[in-house]
N, C-alpha and C positions, 0 to 999 in steps of 0.2 A: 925070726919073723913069724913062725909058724907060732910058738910061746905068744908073740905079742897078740895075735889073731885070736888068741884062744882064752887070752885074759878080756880082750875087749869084750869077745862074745860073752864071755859069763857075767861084765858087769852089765853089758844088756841085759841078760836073762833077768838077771838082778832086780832087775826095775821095771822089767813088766809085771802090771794090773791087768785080775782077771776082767773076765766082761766087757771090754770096750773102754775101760778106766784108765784115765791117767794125771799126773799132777798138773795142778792148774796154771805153776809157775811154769810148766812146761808152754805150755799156749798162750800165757798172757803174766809174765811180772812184774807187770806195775800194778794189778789189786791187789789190792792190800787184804793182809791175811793179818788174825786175831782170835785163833783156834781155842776156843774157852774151853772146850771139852781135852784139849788132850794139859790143860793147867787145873789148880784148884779155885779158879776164879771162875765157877760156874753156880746152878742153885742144887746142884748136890755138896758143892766142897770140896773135893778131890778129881785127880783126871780121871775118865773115866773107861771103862776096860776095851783094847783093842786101839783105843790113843795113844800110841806110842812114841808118834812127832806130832808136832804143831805145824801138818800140812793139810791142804785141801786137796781132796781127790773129790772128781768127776767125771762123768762121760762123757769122753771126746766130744760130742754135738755140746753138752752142756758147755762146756769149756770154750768151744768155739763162740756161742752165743752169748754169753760173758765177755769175753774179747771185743765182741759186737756193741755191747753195750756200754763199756768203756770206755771204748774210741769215743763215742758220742758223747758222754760226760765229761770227759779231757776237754773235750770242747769249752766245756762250761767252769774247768778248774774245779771240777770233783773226780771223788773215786770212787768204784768201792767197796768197800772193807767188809771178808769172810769171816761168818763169826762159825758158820759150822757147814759141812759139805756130803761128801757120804758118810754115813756113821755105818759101821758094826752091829750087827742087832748082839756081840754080846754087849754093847755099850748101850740097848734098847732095855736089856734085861739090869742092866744095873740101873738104871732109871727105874724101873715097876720094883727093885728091891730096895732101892729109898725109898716110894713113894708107900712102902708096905714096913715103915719103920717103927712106925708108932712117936717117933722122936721128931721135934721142929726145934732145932738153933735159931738165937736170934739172925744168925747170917742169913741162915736160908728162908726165913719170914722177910727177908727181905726182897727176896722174889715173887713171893704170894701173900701180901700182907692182909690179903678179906678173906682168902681160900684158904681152908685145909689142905694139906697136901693131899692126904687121903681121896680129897673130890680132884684132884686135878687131871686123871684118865678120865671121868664120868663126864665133865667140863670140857671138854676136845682141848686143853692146853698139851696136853702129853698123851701120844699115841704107843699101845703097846705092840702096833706095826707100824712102823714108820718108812714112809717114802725112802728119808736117806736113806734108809738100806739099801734101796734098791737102784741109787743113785740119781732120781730125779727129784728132789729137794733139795734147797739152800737156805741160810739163816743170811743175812746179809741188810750194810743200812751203807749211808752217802756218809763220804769223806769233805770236805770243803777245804782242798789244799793249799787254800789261802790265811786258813786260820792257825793258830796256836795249837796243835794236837798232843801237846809234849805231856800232857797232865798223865800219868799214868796209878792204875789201879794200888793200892798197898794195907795188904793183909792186914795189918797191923792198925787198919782206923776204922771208925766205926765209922759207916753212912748211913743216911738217911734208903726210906724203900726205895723201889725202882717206880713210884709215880709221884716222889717228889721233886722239886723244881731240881733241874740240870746241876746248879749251884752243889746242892745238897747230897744226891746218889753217887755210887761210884763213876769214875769215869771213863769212858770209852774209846775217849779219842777222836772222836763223829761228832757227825750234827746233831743236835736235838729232836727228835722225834716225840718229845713226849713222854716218853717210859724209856728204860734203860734197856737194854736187850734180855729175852725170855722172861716176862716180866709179867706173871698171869695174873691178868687185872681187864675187868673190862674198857680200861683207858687205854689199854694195848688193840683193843678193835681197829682194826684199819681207819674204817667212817667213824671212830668213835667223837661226840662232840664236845665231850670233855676239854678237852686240847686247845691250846691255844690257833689263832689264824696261821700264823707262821711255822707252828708243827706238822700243822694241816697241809699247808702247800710242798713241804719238804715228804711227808709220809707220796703225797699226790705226785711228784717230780720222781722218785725209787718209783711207783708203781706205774707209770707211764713209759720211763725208761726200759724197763723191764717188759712189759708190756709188748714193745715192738717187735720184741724177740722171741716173743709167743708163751713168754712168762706169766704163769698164776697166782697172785697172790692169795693166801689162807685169811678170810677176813677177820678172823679171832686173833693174825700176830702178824703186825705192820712189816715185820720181816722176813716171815716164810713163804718162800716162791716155790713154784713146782715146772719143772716143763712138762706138758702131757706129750702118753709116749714116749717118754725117755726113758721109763725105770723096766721092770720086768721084774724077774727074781730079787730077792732080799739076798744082800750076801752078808760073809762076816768076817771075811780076810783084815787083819791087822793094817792099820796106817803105819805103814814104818817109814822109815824120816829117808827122803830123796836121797840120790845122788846127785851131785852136781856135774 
């Protein structure tokens, strides 16, 4: 008995997140999670450092207020789907050591097909301090659990950039918004007018959602929210993959 007591406590210990963090499937498992950063299907190419599962960590409030926000779209037969959550700032630093390569693949011009990489810090698309560090940021787009989501991403094809029609760029799994996710272009502007009416009302439906929950959208990327007052220090602890 005493053995059993003393395994459970350790797998607790196990699983605790510094700071007030914790997994998001812990609070809410039916958003759907799609962790680009800890795969090679991001605009660097490789996972990236301190990704070590394809989990979403957050601060408990964050987590809750997600949960919040969910209910509500269940209502409507949407979801929606983590594309990124707290990051590692060493995973901040392997972003400003691509973007100091000197090298563009055609892959990764597909994330930034007018930008150099080189301008993409001076451009506010990529921060060499980033919120998620410090846990109050999210990457995040609408699910429509009614439609066909089965299309999935493969290395192996070539696509079209991330602001050409839905048809054409890789695929997500999501609704259309217009631009594919982390997609530095200024058709990725929240308000941008580029976009069709129907992209428009879908970017408008995420940010209202979000919105009630005291969520901020970054008007340069239809997908980054912030809760103010959530973050605090930057941390760098490893994403290591849940226990169940």
């Amino acid at each position: 008995m005493v053995l059993a007591l003393a395994l459970i406590a350790e797998a607790a210990q196990a699983q605790q997140l510094p700071g007030g963090f914790v997994y998001l499937r812990d609070i809410d498992p039916t958003i759907i999670q799609d962790m680009r950063y800890a795969t090679a299907n991001n605009f660097v190419g490789h996972p990236l450092s301190g990704y070590q599962a394809g989990e979403c960590v957050v601060k408990r409030e964050v987590g809750l207020r997600l949960k919040a926000v969910q209910q509500e779209l269940a209502t409507q037969k949407l979801s929606l789907k983590m594309f990124d959550c707290y990051r590692p700032k060493r995973a901040v630093a392997d972003m400003v050591k691509w973007s100091r390569s000197g090298k563009e693949t055609p892959a990764e011009r597909r994330y930034n097909p007018k930008i150099p990489k080189a301008d993409l810090f001076r451009l506010g698309y990529i921060a060499a301090y980033s919120g998620h560090s410090t846990g109050s940021a999210l990457d995040l787009t609408l699910v429509d659990l009614t439609a066909d989501n089965s299309a999935k991403f493969d290395p192996a094809k070539v696509y079209a950039d991330c602001t050409a029609p839905v048809e054409a760029r890789a695929p997500e799994g999501s609704i259309d918004m217009g631009t594919g996710y982390d997609c530095s272009d200024v058709k990725s502007h929240t308000a941008s007018p580029a976009i069709a009416p129907e992209q428009r009302k879908w970017r408008s439906t995420l940010v209202a959602a979000m919105r009630k929950q005291g969520f901020v959208n970054y008007s340069k990327e239809w997908w980054h929210f912030s809760l103010p007052g959530a973050g605090g220090e930057a941390y760098d602890f490893p994403i290591a993959p849940r226990r169940p």
